[in-house]
C-alpha positions as CSV (number, residue, x, y, z in Angstrom):
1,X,117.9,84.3,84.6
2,X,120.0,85.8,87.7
3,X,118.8,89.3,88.9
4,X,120.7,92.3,89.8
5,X,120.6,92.0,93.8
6,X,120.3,95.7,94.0
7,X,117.2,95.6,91.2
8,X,115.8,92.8,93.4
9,X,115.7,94.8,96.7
10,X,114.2,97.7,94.0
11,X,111.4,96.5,93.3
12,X,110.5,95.3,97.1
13,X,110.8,98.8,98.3
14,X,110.1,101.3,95.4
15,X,113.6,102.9,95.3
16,X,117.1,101.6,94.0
17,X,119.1,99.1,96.4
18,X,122.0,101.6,96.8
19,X,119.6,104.2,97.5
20,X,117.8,102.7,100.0
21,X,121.0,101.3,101.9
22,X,122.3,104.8,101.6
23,X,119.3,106.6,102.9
24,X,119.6,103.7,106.0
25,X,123.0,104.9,106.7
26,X,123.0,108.0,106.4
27,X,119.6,109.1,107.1
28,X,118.3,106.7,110.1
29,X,121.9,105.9,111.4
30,X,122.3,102.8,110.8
31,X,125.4,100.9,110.5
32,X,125.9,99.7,107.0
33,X,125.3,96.1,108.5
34,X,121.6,96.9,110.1
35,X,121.1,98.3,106.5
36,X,121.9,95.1,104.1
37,X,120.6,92.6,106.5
38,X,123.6,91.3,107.6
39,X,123.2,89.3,111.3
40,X,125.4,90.2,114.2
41,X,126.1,86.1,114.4
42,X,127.6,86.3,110.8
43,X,129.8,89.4,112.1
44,X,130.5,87.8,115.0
45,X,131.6,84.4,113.4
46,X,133.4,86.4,110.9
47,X,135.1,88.5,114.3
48,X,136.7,84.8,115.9
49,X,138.0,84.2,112.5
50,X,139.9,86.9,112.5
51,X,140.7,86.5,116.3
52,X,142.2,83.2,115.1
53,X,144.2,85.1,112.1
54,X,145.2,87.7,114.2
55,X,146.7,84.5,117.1
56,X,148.3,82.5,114.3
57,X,150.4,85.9,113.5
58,X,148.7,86.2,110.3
59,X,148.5,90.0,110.9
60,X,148.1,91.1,107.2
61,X,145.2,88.4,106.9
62,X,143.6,89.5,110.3
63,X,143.9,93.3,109.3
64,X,141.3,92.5,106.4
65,X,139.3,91.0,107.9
66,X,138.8,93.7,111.0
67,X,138.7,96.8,108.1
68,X,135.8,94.9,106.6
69,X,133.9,94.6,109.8
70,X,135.1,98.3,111.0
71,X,133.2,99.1,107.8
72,X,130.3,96.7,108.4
73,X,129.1,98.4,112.2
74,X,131.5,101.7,112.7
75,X,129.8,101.6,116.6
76,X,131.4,98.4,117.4
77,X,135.0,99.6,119.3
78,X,136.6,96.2,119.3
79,X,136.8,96.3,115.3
80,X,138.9,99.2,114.6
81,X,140.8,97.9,117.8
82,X,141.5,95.0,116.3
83,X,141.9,96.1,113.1
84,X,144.8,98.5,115.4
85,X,146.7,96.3,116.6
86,X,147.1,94.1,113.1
87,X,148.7,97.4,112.0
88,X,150.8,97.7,115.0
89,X,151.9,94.1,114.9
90,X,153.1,94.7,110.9
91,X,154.9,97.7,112.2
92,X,152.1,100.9,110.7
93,X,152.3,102.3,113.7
94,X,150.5,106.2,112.1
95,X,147.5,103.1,111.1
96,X,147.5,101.7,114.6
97,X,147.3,105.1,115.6
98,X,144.4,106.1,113.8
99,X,142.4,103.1,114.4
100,X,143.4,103.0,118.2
101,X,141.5,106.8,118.1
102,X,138.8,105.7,116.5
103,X,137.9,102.9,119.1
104,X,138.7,105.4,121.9
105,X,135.9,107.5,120.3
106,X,133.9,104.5,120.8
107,X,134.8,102.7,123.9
108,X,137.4,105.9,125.4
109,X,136.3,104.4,129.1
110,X,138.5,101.3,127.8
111,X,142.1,101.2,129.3
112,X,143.7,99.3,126.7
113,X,142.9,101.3,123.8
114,X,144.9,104.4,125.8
115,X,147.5,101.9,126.6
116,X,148.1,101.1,123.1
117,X,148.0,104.8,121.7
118,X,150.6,106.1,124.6
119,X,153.0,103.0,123.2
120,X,152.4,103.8,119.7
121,X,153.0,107.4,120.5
122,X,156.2,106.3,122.7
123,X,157.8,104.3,119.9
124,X,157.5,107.7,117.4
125,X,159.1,109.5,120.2
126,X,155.7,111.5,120.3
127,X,155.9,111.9,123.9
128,X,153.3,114.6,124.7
129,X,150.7,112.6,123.2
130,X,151.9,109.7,124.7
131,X,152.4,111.1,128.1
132,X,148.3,112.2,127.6
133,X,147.3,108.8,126.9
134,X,148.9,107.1,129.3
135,X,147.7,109.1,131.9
136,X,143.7,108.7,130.0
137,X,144.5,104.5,130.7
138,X,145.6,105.3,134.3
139,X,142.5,107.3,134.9
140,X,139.8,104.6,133.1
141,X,141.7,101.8,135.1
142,X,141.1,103.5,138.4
143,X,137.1,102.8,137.5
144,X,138.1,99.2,136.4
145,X,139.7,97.9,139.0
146,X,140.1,94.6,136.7
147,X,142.8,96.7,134.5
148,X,145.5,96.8,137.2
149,X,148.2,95.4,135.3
150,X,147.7,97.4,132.5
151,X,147.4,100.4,135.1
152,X,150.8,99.3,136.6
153,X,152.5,99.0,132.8
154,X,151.3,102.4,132.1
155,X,152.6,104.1,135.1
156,X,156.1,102.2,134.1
157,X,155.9,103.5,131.1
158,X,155.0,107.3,131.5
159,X,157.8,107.1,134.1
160,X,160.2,105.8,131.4
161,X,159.1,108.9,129.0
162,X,159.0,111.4,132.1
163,X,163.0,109.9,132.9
164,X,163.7,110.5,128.8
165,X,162.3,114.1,128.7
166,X,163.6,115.3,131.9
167,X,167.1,114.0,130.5
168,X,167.1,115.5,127.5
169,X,166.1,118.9,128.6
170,X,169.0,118.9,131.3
171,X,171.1,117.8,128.9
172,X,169.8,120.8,126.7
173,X,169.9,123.2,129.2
Protein backbone atom coordinates (compact mmCIF):
# COMPACT_ATOMS: atom_id res chain seq x y z
CA UNK A 1 0.00 0.00 0.00
CA UNK A 2 1.63 3.46 -1.13
CA UNK A 3 1.52 6.22 1.58
CA UNK A 4 0.67 9.80 1.29
CA UNK A 5 4.35 11.36 1.32
CA UNK A 6 3.03 14.19 3.24
CA UNK A 7 1.20 11.57 5.87
CA UNK A 8 4.63 9.82 5.88
CA UNK A 9 6.69 12.88 6.94
CA UNK A 10 3.41 13.34 9.56
CA UNK A 11 3.83 10.82 11.51
CA UNK A 12 7.88 11.27 11.85
CA UNK A 13 7.40 14.69 13.22
CA UNK A 14 3.93 15.07 14.92
CA UNK A 15 2.46 17.73 12.49
CA UNK A 16 1.17 17.55 8.84
CA UNK A 17 3.99 17.56 5.96
CA UNK A 18 2.73 20.83 4.46
CA UNK A 19 2.76 22.23 7.81
CA UNK A 20 5.86 21.50 8.81
CA UNK A 21 7.57 22.65 5.34
CA UNK A 22 5.56 25.67 5.80
CA UNK A 23 6.53 26.54 9.31
CA UNK A 24 10.49 25.76 7.75
CA UNK A 25 9.90 28.47 5.30
CA UNK A 26 8.30 30.72 6.68
CA UNK A 27 9.15 30.55 10.29
CA UNK A 28 13.13 29.46 10.38
CA UNK A 29 13.94 30.92 6.87
CA UNK A 30 14.58 28.37 5.08
CA UNK A 31 14.50 28.03 1.43
CA UNK A 32 11.81 25.67 0.38
CA UNK A 33 14.80 23.33 -0.68
CA UNK A 34 16.54 23.12 2.99
CA UNK A 35 12.82 22.39 3.98
CA UNK A 36 11.89 19.10 1.75
CA UNK A 37 15.39 17.73 1.86
CA UNK A 38 16.34 18.47 -1.37
CA UNK A 39 20.50 18.39 -1.90
CA UNK A 40 22.32 21.37 -3.33
CA UNK A 41 24.05 18.59 -5.86
CA UNK A 42 20.42 17.64 -7.16
CA UNK A 43 19.90 21.53 -7.68
CA UNK A 44 22.98 22.01 -8.97
CA UNK A 45 22.81 19.01 -11.51
CA UNK A 46 19.38 20.16 -12.32
CA UNK A 47 21.15 24.12 -12.75
CA UNK A 48 23.87 22.62 -15.80
CA UNK A 49 20.80 21.05 -17.34
CA UNK A 50 19.33 23.97 -17.82
CA UNK A 51 22.66 25.77 -18.64
CA UNK A 52 22.77 23.20 -21.45
CA UNK A 53 18.88 24.12 -22.50
CA UNK A 54 19.52 27.58 -22.13
CA UNK A 55 23.13 26.99 -24.84
CA UNK A 56 21.14 24.89 -27.27
CA UNK A 57 18.56 27.98 -27.53
CA UNK A 58 16.00 26.06 -25.98
CA UNK A 59 14.89 29.25 -24.11
CA UNK A 60 11.33 28.21 -23.34
CA UNK A 61 12.70 24.75 -21.98
CA UNK A 62 15.60 26.54 -19.93
CA UNK A 63 13.08 29.16 -18.51
CA UNK A 64 11.30 26.14 -16.64
CA UNK A 65 13.66 24.86 -15.47
CA UNK A 66 15.31 28.19 -13.76
CA UNK A 67 11.49 29.18 -12.29
CA UNK A 68 11.56 25.88 -10.62
CA UNK A 69 14.92 26.30 -9.07
CA UNK A 70 14.11 30.26 -8.31
CA UNK A 71 11.37 28.60 -6.36
CA UNK A 72 13.42 25.79 -4.88
CA UNK A 73 16.34 28.38 -3.01
CA UNK A 74 14.94 32.19 -3.61
CA UNK A 75 18.76 33.25 -2.04
CA UNK A 76 20.51 31.72 -4.87
CA UNK A 77 21.04 35.04 -7.49
CA UNK A 78 22.11 33.01 -10.47
CA UNK A 79 18.53 31.34 -10.70
CA UNK A 80 16.21 34.24 -11.27
CA UNK A 81 19.21 35.39 -13.49
CA UNK A 82 18.98 32.72 -15.51
CA UNK A 83 15.58 32.31 -15.34
CA UNK A 84 16.03 36.47 -16.82
CA UNK A 85 17.70 36.02 -19.52
CA UNK A 86 15.50 32.88 -20.92
CA UNK A 87 12.78 35.59 -20.84
CA UNK A 88 14.92 38.15 -22.47
CA UNK A 89 16.10 35.73 -25.17
CA UNK A 90 12.12 34.85 -26.02
CA UNK A 91 11.66 38.53 -26.22
CA UNK A 92 9.52 39.16 -22.36
CA UNK A 93 11.54 41.73 -21.78
CA UNK A 94 8.82 43.26 -18.44
CA UNK A 95 9.82 39.20 -17.24
CA UNK A 96 13.53 39.71 -17.82
CA UNK A 97 12.97 42.75 -15.99
CA UNK A 98 11.54 41.49 -13.06
CA UNK A 99 13.69 38.58 -12.67
CA UNK A 100 16.91 40.72 -13.44
CA UNK A 101 15.62 42.82 -10.10
CA UNK A 102 15.15 40.11 -8.20
CA UNK A 103 18.84 38.80 -8.60
CA UNK A 104 20.09 42.38 -8.11
CA UNK A 105 18.32 42.09 -4.72
CA UNK A 106 20.43 39.17 -4.29
CA UNK A 107 23.82 39.54 -5.78
CA UNK A 108 23.28 43.83 -6.62
CA UNK A 109 27.35 43.92 -6.25
CA UNK A 110 27.15 41.74 -9.64
CA UNK A 111 27.83 43.87 -12.88
CA UNK A 112 26.00 41.86 -15.27
CA UNK A 113 22.75 41.74 -13.65
CA UNK A 114 22.80 45.90 -13.96
CA UNK A 115 24.10 45.40 -17.47
CA UNK A 116 21.16 43.34 -18.40
CA UNK A 117 18.41 45.66 -16.60
CA UNK A 118 19.94 49.05 -18.36
CA UNK A 119 19.50 46.98 -21.87
CA UNK A 120 16.19 45.71 -21.12
CA UNK A 121 15.30 49.19 -19.97
CA UNK A 122 17.02 50.67 -23.25
CA UNK A 123 15.14 48.49 -25.65
CA UNK A 124 11.57 49.80 -23.87
CA UNK A 125 12.94 53.23 -24.46
CA UNK A 126 12.85 53.47 -20.52
CA UNK A 127 15.83 55.48 -20.40
CA UNK A 128 15.95 56.87 -16.86
CA UNK A 129 15.94 53.62 -15.48
CA UNK A 130 18.28 52.45 -17.84
CA UNK A 131 20.52 55.34 -17.57
CA UNK A 132 20.42 54.27 -13.47
CA UNK A 133 21.46 50.89 -14.05
CA UNK A 134 23.96 51.35 -16.29
CA UNK A 135 25.72 53.63 -14.24
CA UNK A 136 24.97 50.72 -10.86
CA UNK A 137 27.24 48.07 -13.48
CA UNK A 138 29.83 50.84 -14.01
CA UNK A 139 30.16 51.42 -10.30
CA UNK A 140 30.20 47.37 -9.17
CA UNK A 141 32.77 46.82 -12.12
CA UNK A 142 35.06 49.50 -10.79
CA UNK A 143 35.34 46.83 -7.53
CA UNK A 144 35.71 43.97 -10.07
CA UNK A 145 38.29 44.80 -12.10
CA UNK A 146 37.54 41.33 -13.91
CA UNK A 147 34.17 43.02 -15.47
CA UNK A 148 35.96 45.45 -17.79
CA UNK A 149 34.39 44.60 -20.86
CA UNK A 150 31.12 44.72 -19.53
CA UNK A 151 32.22 48.15 -17.83
CA UNK A 152 33.42 49.31 -21.32
CA UNK A 153 29.76 48.06 -23.05
CA UNK A 154 27.99 49.87 -20.44
CA UNK A 155 29.66 53.18 -20.76
CA UNK A 156 28.87 52.68 -24.80
CA UNK A 157 25.74 52.16 -24.05
CA UNK A 158 24.71 55.04 -21.57
CA UNK A 159 26.55 57.22 -24.02
CA UNK A 160 24.21 55.91 -26.85
CA UNK A 161 21.04 56.82 -24.51
CA UNK A 162 22.69 60.11 -23.26
CA UNK A 163 23.31 60.98 -27.45
CA UNK A 164 19.24 59.84 -27.90
CA UNK A 165 17.96 62.07 -25.01
CA UNK A 166 19.98 64.97 -25.55
CA UNK A 167 18.62 64.84 -29.30
CA UNK A 168 15.38 64.58 -28.63
CA UNK A 169 15.09 67.37 -26.18
CA UNK A 170 16.93 69.82 -28.69
CA UNK A 171 14.77 68.71 -31.14
CA UNK A 172 11.89 69.48 -28.69
CA UNK A 173 13.08 72.59 -27.60
Amino acid sequence: MDQDPTELQASKSGGSGIENILTAVIQKGMSLMQAIGFEKEQLEFIYEYGIGLFKSKNYSEASNIFLFLSQMNGKDARFPFAYASCQYKLKNLEGAIQFYSLAALLDGENPSVWYNLGDCYMQLQAYDLALTTLNRCIDASDVHPEYSTIKQEAVNMRNVILHQTQGSEVAAS
